[in-house]
C-alpha positions in Angstrom: 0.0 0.0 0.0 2.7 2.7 -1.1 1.6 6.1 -0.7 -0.7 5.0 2.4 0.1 6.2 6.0 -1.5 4.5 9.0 -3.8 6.5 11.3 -5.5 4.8 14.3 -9.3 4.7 14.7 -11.3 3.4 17.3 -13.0 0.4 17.1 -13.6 -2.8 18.8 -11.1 -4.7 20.5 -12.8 -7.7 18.2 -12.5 -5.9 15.0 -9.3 -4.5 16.0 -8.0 -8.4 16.6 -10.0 -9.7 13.1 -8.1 -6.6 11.3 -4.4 -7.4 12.9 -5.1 -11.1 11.6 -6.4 -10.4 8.2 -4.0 -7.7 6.3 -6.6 -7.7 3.1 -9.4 -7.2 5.7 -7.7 -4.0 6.7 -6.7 -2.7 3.5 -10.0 -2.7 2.6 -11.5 -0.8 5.2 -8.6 1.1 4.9 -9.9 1.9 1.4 -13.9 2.2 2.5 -12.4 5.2 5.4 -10.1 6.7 2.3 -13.1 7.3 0.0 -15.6 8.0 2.8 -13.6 10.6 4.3 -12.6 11.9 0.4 -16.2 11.4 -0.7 -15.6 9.4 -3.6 -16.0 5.7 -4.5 -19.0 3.8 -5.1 -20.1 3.2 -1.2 -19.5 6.8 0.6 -22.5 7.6 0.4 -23.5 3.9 2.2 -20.8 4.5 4.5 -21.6 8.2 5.4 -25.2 7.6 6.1 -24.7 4.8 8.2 -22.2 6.5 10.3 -24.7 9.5 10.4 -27.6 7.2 11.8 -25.0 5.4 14.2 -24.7 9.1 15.6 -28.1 9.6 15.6 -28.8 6.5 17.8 -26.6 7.2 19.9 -27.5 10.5 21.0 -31.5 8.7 21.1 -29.8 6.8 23.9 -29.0 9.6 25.6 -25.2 10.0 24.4 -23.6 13.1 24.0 -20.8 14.1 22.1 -19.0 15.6 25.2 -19.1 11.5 26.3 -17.9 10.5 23.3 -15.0 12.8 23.2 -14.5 11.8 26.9 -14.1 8.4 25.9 -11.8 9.3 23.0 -9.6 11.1 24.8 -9.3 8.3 27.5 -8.5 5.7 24.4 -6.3 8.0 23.1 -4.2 8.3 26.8 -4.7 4.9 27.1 -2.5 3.9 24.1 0.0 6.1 24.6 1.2 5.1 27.4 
């Protein structure tokens, strides 16, 4: 993947296992965040609403987005250390 740099995201520690044991796997989502992010590629849009009506449900379950940045942030410490 020349002319790819790795970024982290969160996500499961299940998907994050399935992704270290399957490179393929992650190059592909890889690809799916590139052209969601970019807007281009035949499932952004897919991808883009589906994150939008994660968000949605999760601020119908009462979530905030001060608690999700809270819970970022702690990942974020969390691994650096």
């Amino acid at each position: 993947m020349d002319g790819w740099v790795m970024v982290p995201i969160p996500v499961s520690p299940k998907a994050a296992e399935r992704l270290r044991r399957d490179p393929e796997r992650a190059a592909a989502v890889g690809r799916l965040v590139s052209d969601a992010v970019m807007g281009e590629g035949p499932y952004s849009e897919r991808l883009i609403a589906l994150m939008e009506q994660i968000g949605r449900e999760a601020q119908a379950s009462g979530l905030t987005e001060a608690e999700v940045d809270a819970e970022l942030a702690a990942w974020h410490a969390k691994r650096r250390r």
